[in-house]
C-alpha positions in Angstrom: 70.1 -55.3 42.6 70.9 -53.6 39.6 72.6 -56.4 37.7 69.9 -58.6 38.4 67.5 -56.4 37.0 69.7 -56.1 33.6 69.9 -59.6 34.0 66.4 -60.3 34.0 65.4 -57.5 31.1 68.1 -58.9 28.7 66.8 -62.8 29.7 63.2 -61.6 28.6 64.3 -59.7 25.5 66.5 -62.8 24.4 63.4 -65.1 24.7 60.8 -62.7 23.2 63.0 -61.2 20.7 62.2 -64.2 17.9 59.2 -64.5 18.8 58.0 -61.3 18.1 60.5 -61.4 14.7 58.3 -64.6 13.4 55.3 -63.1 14.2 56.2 -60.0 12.3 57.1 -62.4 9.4 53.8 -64.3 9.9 51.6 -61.5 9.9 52.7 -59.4 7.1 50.4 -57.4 6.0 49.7 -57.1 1.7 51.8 -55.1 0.0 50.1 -51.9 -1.7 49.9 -52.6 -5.8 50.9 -49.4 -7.9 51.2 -49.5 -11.7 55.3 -50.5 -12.4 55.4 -46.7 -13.6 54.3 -45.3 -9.9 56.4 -48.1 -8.2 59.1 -47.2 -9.9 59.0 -43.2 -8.8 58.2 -44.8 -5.3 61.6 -46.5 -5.2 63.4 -43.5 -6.4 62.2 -41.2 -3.5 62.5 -44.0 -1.2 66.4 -43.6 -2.1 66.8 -40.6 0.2 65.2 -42.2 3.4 66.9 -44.9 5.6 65.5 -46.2 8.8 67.7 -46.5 11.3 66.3 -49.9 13.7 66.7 -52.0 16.5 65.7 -55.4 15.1 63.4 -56.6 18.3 61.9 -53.5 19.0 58.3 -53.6 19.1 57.8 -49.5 17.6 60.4 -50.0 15.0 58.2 -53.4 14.2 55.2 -51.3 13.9 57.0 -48.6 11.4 58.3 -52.0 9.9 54.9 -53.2 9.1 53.8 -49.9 7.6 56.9 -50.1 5.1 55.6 -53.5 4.0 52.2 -52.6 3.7 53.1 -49.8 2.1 55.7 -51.5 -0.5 58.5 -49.2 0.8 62.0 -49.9 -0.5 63.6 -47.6 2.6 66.7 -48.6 3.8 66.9 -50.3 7.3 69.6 -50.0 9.3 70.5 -51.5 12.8 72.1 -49.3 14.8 71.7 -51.9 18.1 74.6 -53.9 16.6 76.5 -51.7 14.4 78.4 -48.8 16.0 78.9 -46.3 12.5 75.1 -46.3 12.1 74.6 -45.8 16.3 77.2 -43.0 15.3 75.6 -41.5 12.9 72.5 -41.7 14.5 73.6 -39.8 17.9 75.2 -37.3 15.7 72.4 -36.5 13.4 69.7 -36.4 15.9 71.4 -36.2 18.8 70.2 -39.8 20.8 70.2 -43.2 20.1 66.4 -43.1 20.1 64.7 -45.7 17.2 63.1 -45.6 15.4 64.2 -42.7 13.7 63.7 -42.0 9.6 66.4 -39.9 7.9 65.2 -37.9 5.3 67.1 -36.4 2.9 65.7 -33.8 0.9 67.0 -32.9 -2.7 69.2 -30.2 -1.8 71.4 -32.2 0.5 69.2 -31.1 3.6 69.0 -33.8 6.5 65.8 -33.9 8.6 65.6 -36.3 11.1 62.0 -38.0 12.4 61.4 -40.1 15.4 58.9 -41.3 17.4 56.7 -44.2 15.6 53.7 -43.1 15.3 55.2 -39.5 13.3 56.9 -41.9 11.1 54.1 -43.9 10.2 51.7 -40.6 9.4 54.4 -39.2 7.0 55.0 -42.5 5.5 51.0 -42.5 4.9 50.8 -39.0 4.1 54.0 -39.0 1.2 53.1 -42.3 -0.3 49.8 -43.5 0.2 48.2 -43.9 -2.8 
């Protein structure tokens, strides 16, 4: 019973899995406009955060969507498909749960967030206008 049920979940997510990818591509929200100046700081703090992703999965889609409507530069990386970033994801924070945002603060400090909707209110708290 058990392999079928696999079976079934891993059918399902390889049908829905584009089409919730071109919906997230046809829906994009509008980008936030800052002066080149502000954008420019943006980018630099957005150097020390990396998102670490499964590409079809619908919370890392919504903290997606908030980096694109927030014009976010953050590093996304898949840690479904490649094993260093599952790595160092289960060794940072200690599962494989995504979405999860590394921070890393100025001192070399590593703080690790996950849960979707936490990552979406500090994305909105640190860089909404």
């Amino acid at each position: 019973m058990k392999p079928l049920i696999r079976f079934f979940f891993r059918t399902l997510r390889t049908l829905l899995g584009p089409i919730m990818l071109l919906k997230e591509r046809l829906t994009r929200p509008a980008a936030l406009q800052r002066s080149a100046e502000r954008q420019a700081e943006v980018d630099a703090q957005c150097a020390s955060l990396a998102l670490y992703q499964f590409k079809t999965c619908p919370f890392c889609i919504k903290v997606r969507r908030e980096m694109d409507a927030l014009a976010l530069p953050i590093a996304r990386l898949d840690a479904q498909h490649d094993e260093s970033n599952r790595a160092a994801l289960l060794q940072g924070s200690g599962a494989t749960k995504v979405p999860c945002l590394r921070i890393t603060g100025a001192d070399g400090s590593v703080q690790w967030l996950s849960e979707s909707g936490a990552i979406v209110d500090y994305l909105r708290g640190r860089f909404a206008v």
